[in-house]
C-alpha positions as CSV (number, residue, x, y, z in Angstrom):
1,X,14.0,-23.3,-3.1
2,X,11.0,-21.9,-2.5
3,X,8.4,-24.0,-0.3
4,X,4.9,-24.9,-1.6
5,X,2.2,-22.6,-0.8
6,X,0.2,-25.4,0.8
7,X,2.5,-27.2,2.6
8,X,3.0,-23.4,4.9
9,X,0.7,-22.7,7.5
10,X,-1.8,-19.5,7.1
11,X,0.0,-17.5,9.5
12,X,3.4,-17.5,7.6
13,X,1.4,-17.3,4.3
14,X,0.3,-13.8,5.1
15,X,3.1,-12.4,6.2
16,X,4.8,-10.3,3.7
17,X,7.9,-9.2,5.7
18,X,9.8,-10.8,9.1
19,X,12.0,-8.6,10.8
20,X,13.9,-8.5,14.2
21,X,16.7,-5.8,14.7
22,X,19.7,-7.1,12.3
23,X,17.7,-9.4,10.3
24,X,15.1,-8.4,7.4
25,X,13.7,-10.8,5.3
26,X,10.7,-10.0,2.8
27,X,8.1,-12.6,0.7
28,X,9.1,-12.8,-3.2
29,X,5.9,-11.9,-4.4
30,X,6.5,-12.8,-7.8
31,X,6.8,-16.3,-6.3
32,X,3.2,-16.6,-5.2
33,X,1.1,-18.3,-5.0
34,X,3.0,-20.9,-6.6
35,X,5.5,-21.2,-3.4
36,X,6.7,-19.4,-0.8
37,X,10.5,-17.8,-0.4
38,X,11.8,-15.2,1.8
39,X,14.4,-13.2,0.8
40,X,16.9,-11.6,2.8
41,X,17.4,-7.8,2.9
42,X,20.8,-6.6,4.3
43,X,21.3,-3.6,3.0
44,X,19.4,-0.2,1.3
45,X,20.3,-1.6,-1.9
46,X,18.7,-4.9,-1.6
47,X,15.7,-3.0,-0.4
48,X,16.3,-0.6,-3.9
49,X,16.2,-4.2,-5.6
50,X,13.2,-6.4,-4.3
51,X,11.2,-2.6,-4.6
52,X,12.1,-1.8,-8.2
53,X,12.0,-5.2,-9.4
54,X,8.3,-5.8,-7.5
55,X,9.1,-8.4,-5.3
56,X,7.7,-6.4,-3.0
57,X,4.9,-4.5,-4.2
58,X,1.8,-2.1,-2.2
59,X,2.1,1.2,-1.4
60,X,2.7,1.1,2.2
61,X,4.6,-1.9,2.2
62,X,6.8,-0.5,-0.2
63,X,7.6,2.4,2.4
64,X,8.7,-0.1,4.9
65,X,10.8,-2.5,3.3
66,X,13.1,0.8,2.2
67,X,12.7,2.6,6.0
68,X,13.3,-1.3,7.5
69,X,16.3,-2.2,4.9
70,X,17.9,0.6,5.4
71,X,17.7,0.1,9.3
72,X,19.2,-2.9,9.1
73,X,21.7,-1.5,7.2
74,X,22.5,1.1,10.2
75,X,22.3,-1.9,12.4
76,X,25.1,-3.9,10.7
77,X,27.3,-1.2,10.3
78,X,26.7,-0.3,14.3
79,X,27.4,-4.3,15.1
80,X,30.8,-4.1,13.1
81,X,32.1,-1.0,14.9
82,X,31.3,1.3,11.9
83,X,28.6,3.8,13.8
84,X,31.7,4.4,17.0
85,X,33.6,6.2,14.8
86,X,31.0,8.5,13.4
87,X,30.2,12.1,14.1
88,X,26.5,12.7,14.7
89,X,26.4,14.9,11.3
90,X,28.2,11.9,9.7
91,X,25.5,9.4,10.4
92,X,23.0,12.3,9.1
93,X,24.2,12.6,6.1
94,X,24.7,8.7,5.7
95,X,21.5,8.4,6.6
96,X,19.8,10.8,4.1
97,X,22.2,9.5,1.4
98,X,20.9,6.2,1.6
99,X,17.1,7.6,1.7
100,X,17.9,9.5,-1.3
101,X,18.8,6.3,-2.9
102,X,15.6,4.4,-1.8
103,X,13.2,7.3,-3.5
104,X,14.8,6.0,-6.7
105,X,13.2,3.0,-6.7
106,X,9.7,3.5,-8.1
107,X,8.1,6.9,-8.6
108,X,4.7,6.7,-8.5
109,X,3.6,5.7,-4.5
110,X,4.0,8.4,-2.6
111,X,3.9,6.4,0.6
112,X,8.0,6.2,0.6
113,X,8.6,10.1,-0.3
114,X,6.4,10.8,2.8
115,X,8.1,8.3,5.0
116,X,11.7,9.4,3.8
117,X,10.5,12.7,4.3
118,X,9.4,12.3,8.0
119,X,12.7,10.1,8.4
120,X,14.7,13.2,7.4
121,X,13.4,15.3,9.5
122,X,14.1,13.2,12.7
123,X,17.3,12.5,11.4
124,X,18.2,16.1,11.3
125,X,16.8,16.7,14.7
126,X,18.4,14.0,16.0
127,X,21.7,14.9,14.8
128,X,21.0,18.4,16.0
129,X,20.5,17.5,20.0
130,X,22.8,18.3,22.6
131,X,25.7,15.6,23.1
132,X,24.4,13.7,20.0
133,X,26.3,11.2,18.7
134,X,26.2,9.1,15.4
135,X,25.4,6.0,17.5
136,X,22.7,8.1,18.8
137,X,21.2,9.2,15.2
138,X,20.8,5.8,14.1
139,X,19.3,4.1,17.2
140,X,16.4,7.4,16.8
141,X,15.9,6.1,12.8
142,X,16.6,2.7,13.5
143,X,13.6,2.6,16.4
144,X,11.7,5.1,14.0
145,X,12.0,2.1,11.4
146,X,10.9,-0.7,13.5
147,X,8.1,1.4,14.9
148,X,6.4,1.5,11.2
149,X,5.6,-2.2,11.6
150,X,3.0,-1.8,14.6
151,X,1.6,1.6,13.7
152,X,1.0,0.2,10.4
153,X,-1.0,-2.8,11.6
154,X,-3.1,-0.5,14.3
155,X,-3.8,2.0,11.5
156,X,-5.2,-0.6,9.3
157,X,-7.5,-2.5,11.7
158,X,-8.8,1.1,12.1
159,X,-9.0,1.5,9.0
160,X,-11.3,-1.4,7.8
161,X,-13.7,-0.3,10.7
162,X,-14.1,3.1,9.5
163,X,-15.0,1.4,5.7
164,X,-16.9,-0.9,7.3
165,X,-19.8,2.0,8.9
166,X,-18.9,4.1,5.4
167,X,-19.6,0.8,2.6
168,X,-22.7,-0.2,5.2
169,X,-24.3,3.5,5.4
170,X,-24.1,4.0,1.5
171,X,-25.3,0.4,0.6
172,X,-27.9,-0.1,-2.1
173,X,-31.1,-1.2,-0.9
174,X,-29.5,-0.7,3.0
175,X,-28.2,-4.0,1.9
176,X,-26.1,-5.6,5.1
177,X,-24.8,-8.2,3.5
178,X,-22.5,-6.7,0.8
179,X,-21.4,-8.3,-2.6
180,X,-18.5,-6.1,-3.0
181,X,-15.4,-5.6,-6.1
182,X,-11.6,-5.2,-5.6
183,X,-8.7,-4.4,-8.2
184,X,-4.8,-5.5,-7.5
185,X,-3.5,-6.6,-3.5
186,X,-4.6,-4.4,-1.1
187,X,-4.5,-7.2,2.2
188,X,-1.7,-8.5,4.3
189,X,0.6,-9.2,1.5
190,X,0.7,-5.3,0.9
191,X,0.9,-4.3,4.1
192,X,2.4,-5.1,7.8
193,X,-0.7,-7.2,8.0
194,X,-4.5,-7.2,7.7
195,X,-4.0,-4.5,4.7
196,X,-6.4,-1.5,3.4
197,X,-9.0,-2.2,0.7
198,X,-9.4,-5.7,1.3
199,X,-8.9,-5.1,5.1
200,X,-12.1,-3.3,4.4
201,X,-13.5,-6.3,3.2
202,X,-12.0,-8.4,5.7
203,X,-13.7,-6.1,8.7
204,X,-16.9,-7.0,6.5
205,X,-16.2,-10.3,7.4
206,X,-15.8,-10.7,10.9
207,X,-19.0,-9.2,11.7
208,X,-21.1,-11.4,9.2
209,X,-21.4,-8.4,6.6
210,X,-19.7,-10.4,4.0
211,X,-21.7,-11.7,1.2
212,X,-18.8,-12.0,-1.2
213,X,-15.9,-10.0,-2.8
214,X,-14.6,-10.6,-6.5
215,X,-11.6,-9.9,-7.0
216,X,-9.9,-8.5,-10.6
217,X,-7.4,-10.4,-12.0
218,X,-5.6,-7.2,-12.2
219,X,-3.2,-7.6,-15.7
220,X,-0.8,-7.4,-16.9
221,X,0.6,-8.5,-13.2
222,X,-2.2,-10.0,-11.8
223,X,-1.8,-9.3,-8.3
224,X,-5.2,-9.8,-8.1
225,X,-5.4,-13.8,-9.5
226,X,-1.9,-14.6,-7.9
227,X,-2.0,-12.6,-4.4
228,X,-5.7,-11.3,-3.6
229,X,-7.4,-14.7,-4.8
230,X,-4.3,-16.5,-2.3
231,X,-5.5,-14.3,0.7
232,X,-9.2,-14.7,-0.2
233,X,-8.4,-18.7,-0.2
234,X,-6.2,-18.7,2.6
235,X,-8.7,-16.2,5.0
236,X,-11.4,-18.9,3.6
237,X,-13.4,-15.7,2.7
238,X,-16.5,-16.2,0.1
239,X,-14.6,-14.7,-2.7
240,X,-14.6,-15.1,-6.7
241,X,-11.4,-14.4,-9.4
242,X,-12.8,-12.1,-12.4
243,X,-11.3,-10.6,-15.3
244,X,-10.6,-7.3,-15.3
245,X,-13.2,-6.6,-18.6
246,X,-16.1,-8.6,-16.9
247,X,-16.5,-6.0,-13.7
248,X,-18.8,-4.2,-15.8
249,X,-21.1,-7.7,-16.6
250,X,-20.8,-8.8,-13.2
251,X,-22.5,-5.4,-12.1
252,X,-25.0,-5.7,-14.5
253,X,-26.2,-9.2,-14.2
254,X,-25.2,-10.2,-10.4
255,X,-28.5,-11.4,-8.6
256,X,-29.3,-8.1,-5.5
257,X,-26.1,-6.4,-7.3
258,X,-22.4,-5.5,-6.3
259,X,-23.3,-2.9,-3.2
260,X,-19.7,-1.5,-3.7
261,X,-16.2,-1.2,-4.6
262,X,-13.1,-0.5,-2.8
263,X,-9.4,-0.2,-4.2
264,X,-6.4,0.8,-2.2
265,X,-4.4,3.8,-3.6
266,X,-0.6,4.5,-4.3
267,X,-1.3,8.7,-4.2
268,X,-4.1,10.7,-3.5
269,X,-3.9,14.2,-4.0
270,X,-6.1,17.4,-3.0
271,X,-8.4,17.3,-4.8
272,X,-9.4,13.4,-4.3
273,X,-8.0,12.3,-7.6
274,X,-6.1,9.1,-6.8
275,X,-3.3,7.1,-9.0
276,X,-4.0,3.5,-8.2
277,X,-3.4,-0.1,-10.4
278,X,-4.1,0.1,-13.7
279,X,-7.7,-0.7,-14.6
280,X,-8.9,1.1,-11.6
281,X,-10.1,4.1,-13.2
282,X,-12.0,1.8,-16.1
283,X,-13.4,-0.1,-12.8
284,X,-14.6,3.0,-11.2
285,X,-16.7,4.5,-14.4
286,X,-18.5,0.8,-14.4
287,X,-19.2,2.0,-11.1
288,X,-20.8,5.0,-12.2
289,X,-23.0,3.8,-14.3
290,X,-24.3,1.1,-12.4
291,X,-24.8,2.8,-9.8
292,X,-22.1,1.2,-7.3
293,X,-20.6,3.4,-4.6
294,X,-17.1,3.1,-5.0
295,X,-14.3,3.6,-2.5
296,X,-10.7,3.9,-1.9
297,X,-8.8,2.6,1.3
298,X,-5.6,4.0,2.3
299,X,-3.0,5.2,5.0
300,X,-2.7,9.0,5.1
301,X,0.7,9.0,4.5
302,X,-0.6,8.2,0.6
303,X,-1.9,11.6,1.2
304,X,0.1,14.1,-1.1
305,X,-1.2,17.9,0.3
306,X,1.3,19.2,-2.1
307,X,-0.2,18.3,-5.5
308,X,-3.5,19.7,-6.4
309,X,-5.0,17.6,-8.8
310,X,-3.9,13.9,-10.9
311,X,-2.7,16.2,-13.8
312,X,0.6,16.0,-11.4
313,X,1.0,12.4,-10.2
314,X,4.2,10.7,-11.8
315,X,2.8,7.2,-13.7
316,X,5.5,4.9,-13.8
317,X,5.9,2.9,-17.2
318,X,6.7,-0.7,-16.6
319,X,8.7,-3.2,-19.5
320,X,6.9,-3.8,-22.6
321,X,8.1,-7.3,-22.0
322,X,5.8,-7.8,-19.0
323,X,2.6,-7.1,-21.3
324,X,4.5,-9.2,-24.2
325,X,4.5,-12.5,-21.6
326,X,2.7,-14.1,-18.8
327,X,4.7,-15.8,-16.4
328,X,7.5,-15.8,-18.9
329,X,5.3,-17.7,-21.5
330,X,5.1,-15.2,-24.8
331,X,1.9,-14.2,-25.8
332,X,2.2,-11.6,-28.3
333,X,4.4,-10.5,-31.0
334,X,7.9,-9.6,-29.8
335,X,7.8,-6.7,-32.9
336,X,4.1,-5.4,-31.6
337,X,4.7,-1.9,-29.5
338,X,3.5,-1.8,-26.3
339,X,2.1,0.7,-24.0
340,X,2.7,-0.5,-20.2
341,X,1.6,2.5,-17.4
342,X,1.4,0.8,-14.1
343,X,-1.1,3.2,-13.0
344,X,-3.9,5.6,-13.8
345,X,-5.7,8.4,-12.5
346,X,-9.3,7.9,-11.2
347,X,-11.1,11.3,-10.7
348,X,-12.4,12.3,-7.3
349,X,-15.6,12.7,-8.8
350,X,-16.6,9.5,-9.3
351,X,-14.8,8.2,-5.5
352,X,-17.8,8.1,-3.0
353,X,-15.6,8.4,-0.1
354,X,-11.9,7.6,1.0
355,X,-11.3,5.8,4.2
356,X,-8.2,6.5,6.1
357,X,-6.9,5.4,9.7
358,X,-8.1,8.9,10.7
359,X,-11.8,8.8,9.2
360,X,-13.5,8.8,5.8
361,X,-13.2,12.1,3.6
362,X,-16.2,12.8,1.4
363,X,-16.5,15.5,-1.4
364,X,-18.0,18.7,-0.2
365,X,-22.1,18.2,-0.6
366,X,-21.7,21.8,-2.1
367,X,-19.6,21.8,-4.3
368,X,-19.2,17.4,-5.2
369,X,-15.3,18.2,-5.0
370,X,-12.6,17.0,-2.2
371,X,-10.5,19.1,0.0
372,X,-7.6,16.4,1.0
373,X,-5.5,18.4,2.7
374,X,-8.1,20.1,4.8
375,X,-9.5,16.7,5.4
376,X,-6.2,15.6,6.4
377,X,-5.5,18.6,8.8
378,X,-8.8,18.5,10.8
379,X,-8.4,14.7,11.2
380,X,-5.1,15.0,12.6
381,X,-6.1,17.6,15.0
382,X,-9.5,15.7,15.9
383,X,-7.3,12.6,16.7
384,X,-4.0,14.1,18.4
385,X,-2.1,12.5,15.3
386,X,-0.1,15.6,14.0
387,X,3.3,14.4,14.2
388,X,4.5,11.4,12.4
389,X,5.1,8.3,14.1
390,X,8.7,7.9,14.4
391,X,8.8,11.4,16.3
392,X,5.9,10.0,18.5
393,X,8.1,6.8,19.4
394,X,11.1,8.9,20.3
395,X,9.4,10.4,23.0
């Protein structure tokens, strides 16, 4: 059963994962805020299931709970004498097999393809050193894994300082207190902790540069009324729920004005355009118009070098039922047809900047367009971060 929100202490009510070598448990978002209940993950197809199904939901989250359930996995299988008897190529191929399997879950973040990607590699490598042995492939992906956690939460914390300077430099009227907007869960509950977007927000607030942030309800999930209004209570942040259709009324009739908007980001290709929740797009031409710079937050490895423009991002379609009913209480006709993308493509052009762990990218002041990949390249060589983390760990 799953225990009351309120009757939890704020430390466990933030945490979206716990995790110690051999034992994986992750929060059932769909739960929240209505209780809390973790569920355990013992195997790569449990972490297939709470992805797909959205009990665990946020780009970068989503990346760990398949790295970390598949590590557990590896764990298990080492603990009941499975690993001894494998060949170093044997635990290779075992292990990409099962990564294979976790891409399969949802399509459109590409936070898990770069992971499983990296994970591959060092995997291969791995299996490729002198006197290797399968034992000593999965302790490399298993420590790889586990070291996702703590970069994660370092890169984030970064992160919200870099949006900090970038929301304060571009602020209407040099405003320092900022009234600022938010779409879907972007915070703790999306990440290893403190989160992107609204870790943006919350670097705001521990310097007093807070004024408030509203967040969108976010349908036809509303991640935003169930999980970023429950981190905005439980942070005791100066924060507001609004419908997704009155951002463009707040903006317009909001005493000083909304000084800016920031939304996390499931993909963000070359050329700045970035797939993100449904209604972000909408969200970001309000923006426009009213003259609100408007930002997106995310880890680079949402960075995808190898697609030029949004034309190419993959939208998943989610169950017409989900649109159909709230909370499993019907709401429309069960004959109507239903149209259910769980993302859309916001154009670079109207993104004022994108903050990453590595520094903020803005569009070229000749040409108003993005370069991602050449961002991403100099930033990686201006911060020594050219390799991905697991291989850093290993060393």
């Amino acid at each position: 059963m799953a225990a009351p929100a309120a009757s939890v202490e704020k430390k466990d009510a933030l945490q979206s994962l716990r995790y110690t070598r051999g034992s994986f448990e992750v929060l059932d978002q769909l739960v929240v805020p209505h209780g809390l209940e973790f569920l355990p993950v013992k195997d790569a197809n449990d972490g297939w299931s709470v992805i797909r199904k959205m009990q665990v939901r946020g780009a970068p989250l989503i990346a760990m709970v398949a790295c970390l359930s598949l590590a557990v996995e590896a764990t298990a299988m080492d603990a009941a004498g499975k690993v001894a008897g494998m060949s170093a190529d044997e635990a290779k191929d075992f292990l990409l097999e099962r990564m294979q399997h976790l891409r399969t879950s949802r399509p459109t973040a590409v936070n898990l393809f770069v992971a499983t990607d990296k994970f591959a590699e060092v995997v291969k490598e791995a299996a490729a050193e002198k006197g290797a042995t399968g034992a000593s492939v999965v302790t490399t992906f298993v420590e790889g894994a586990e070291a996702m956690l703590e970069n994660d939460l370092n890169a984030n914390k970064t992160m919200g300082a870099y949006g900090k300077e970038a929301m304060l430099a571009k602020a209407p009227g040099g405003a320092t207190k900022l009234k600022v907007v938010t779409i879907c869960n972007t915070g703790s509950l999306a990440t290893a902790g403190w989160g992107t977007a609204l870790g943006v927000v919350r670097s705001l607030h521990e310097t007093d540069n807070l004024d408030h942030i509203y967040s969108c309800e976010t349908r036809p999930y509303n991640q935003g009324a169930r999980l970023t209004a429950f981190e905005i209570v439980c942070d005791e942040l100066p924060g507001t729920l609004i419908c997704d259709s009155m951002a463009s009324a707040l903006m317009n009739v909001t005493e000083g004005g909304i000084h800016a908007c920031v939304v996390g980001a499931d993909r963000v290709v070359v050329n700045g355009d970035t797939a993100n929740k449904i209604g972000t797009y909408q969200l970001a031409i309000a923006a426009k118009h009213h003259g609100v710079p408007f930002f997106v937050a995310l880890d680079t490895t949402g960075i995808d070098v190898n697609t030029p423009t949004g034309a190419g991002i993959p939208i998943e379609e989610r169950a017409a039922q989900e649109l159909r009913a709230i909370a499993g209480v019907q709401v429309a006709p069960e004959a109507i047809n239903v149209w259910n993308p769980a993302f859309d493509v916001t154009p670079g052009s109207l993104i004022a900047g994108i903050i990453t762990e590595l520094g903020v990218a803005y569009p070229d002041p000749a040409t108003g367009e993005y370069d991602m990949a050449k961002f991403l390249a100099d930033a990686r060589q201006a911060n020594g971060a050219s390799e991905p983390p697991a291989k850093k760990q290993k060393k």
